[in-house]
PLY file of the C-alpha trace (Angstrom):
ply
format ascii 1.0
element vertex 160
property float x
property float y
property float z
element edge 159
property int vertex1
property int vertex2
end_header
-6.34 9.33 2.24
-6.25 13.12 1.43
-7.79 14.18 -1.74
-6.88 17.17 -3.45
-8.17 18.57 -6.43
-6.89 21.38 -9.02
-9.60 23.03 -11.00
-9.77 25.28 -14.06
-12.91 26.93 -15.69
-14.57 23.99 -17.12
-13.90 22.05 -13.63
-10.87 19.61 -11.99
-8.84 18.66 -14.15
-6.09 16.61 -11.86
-6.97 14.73 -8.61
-4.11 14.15 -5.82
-4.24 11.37 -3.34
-2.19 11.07 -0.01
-1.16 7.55 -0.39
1.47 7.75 1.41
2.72 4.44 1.57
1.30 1.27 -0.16
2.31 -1.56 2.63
-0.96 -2.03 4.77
1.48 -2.30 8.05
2.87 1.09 7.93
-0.90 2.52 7.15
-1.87 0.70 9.99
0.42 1.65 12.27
0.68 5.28 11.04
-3.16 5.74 11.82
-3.87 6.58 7.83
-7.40 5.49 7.86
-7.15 3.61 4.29
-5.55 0.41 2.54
-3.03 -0.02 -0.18
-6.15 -1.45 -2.00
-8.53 1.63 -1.26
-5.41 3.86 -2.76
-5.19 1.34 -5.72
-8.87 1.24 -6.48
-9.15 4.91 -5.85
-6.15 5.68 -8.88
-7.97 3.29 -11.23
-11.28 5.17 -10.83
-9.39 8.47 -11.05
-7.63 7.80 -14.15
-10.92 5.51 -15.94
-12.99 9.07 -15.49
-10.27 10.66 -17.20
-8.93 12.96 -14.54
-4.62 13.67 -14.19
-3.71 11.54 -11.14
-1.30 12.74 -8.71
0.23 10.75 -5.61
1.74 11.58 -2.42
4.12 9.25 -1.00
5.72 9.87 2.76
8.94 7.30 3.49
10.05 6.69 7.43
6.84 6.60 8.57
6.09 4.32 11.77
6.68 0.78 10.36
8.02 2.08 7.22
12.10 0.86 6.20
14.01 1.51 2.70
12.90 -1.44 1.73
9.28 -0.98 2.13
9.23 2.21 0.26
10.99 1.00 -2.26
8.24 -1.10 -2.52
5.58 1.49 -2.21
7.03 3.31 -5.26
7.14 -0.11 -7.68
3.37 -0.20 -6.73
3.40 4.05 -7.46
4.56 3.36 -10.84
2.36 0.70 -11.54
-0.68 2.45 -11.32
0.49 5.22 -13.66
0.10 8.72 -12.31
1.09 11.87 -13.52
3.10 13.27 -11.25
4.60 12.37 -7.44
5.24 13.80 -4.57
7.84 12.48 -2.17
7.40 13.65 1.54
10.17 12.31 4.16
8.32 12.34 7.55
8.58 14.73 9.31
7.92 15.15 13.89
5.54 18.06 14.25
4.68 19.24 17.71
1.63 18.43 18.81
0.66 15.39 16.73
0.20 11.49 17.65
3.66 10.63 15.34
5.21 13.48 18.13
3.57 11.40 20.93
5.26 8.19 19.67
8.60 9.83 19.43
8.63 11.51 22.84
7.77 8.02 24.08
10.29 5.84 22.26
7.98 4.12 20.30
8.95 6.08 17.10
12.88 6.43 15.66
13.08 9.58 13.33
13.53 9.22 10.14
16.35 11.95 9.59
17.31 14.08 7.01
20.54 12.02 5.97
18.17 8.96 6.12
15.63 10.83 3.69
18.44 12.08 1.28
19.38 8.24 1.21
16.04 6.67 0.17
14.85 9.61 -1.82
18.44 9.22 -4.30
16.93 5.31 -4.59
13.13 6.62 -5.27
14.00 9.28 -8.05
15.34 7.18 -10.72
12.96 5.05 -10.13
10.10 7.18 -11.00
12.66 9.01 -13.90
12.99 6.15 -15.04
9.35 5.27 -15.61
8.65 8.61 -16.73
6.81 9.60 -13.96
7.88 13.51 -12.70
8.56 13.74 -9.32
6.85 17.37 -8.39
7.80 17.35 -4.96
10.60 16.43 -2.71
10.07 17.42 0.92
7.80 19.40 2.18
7.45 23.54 1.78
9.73 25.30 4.30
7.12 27.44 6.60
7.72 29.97 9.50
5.62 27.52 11.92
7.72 24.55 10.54
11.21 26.43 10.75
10.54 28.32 13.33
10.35 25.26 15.87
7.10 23.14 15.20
9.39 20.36 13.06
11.29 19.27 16.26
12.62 16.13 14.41
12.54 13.96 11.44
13.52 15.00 7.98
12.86 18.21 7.94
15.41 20.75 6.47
14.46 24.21 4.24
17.37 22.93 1.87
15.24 19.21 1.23
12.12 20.87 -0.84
12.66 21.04 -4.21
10.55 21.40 -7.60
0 1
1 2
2 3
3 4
4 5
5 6
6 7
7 8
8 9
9 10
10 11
11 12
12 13
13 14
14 15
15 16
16 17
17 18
18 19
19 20
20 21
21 22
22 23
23 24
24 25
25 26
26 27
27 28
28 29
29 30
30 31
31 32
32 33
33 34
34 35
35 36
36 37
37 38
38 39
39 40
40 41
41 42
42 43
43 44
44 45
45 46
46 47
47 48
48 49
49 50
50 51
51 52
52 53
53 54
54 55
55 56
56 57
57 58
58 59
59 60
60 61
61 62
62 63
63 64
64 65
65 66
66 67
67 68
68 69
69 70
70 71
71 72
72 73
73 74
74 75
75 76
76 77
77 78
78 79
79 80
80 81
81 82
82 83
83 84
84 85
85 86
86 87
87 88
88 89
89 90
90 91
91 92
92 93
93 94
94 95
95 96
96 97
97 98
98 99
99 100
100 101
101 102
102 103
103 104
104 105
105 106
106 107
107 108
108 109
109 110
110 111
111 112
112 113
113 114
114 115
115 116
116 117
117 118
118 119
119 120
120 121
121 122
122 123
123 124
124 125
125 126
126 127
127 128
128 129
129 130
130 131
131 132
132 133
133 134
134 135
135 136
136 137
137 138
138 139
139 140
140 141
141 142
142 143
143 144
144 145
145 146
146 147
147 148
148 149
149 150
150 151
151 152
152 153
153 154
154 155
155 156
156 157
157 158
158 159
């Protein structure tokens, strides 16, 4: 679980977490190195110091379906943040997801299937009143310029 913390002059003010996704199978299999519950028990100690609580959520990773992340973000909402991020997975060279995919043990989560699941997850948080920060990640030169070889990854899919 990635921590990530902004700061002003009398110290951090908001704290961000890398859930990703809240179903202990797709953590599992995704090689995350935390539970649903760490994540859980991590946003109620974040919030009970008094800190702004941001959370990253990923959809299509290993394990992960539509109806799984749907899921993840009912549990998002419940614990209150302040803000989300929503980051479709993307294949980067080079990494263990791009090992599964070369090998057939990992179907892509594409951009059309991102676009789908993401027009379920906003209204949801909207809805709850809960901004959504981030769709997508940041379009880079490494990421453009070849290392995203699959997955959802399209300049056009960041937003906010």
């Amino acid at each position: 679980m990635a921590v990530v913390s902004s700061v002003n002059v009398l110290g951090p003010e908001t704290v961000e977490l890398g859930a990703q996704s809240l179903c202990d199978e797709v953590l599992l299999l995704s090689g995350r190195g935390h539970t649903a519950e760490d994540v859980e028990r991590a946003s109620r100690m974040i919030k009970a110091a008094g800190f702004r609580l941001i959370l990253q959520m990923m959809t299509g990773l290993p394990g992960d379906t539509p109806e799984r992340s749907i899921e993840t973000a009912r549990k998002i909402i419940a614990l209150h943040p302040d803000g989300v991020r929503i980051y479709p997975t993307v294949i980067v060279r080079d990494t263990a997801l791009y090992d599964l995919w070369k090998c057939g043990n990992y179907r892509e989560h594409t951009v059309e299937d991102a676009v789908e699941i993401c027009a379920e997850l906003l209204p949801m948080f909207e809805q709850a009143g809960i901004p959504v920060i981030r769709l997508g990640l940041n379009p880079t030169d490494d990421l453009s310029g070849g290392d995203a070889v699959g997955g959802a990854y399209h300049p056009a899919v960041a937003r906010y």
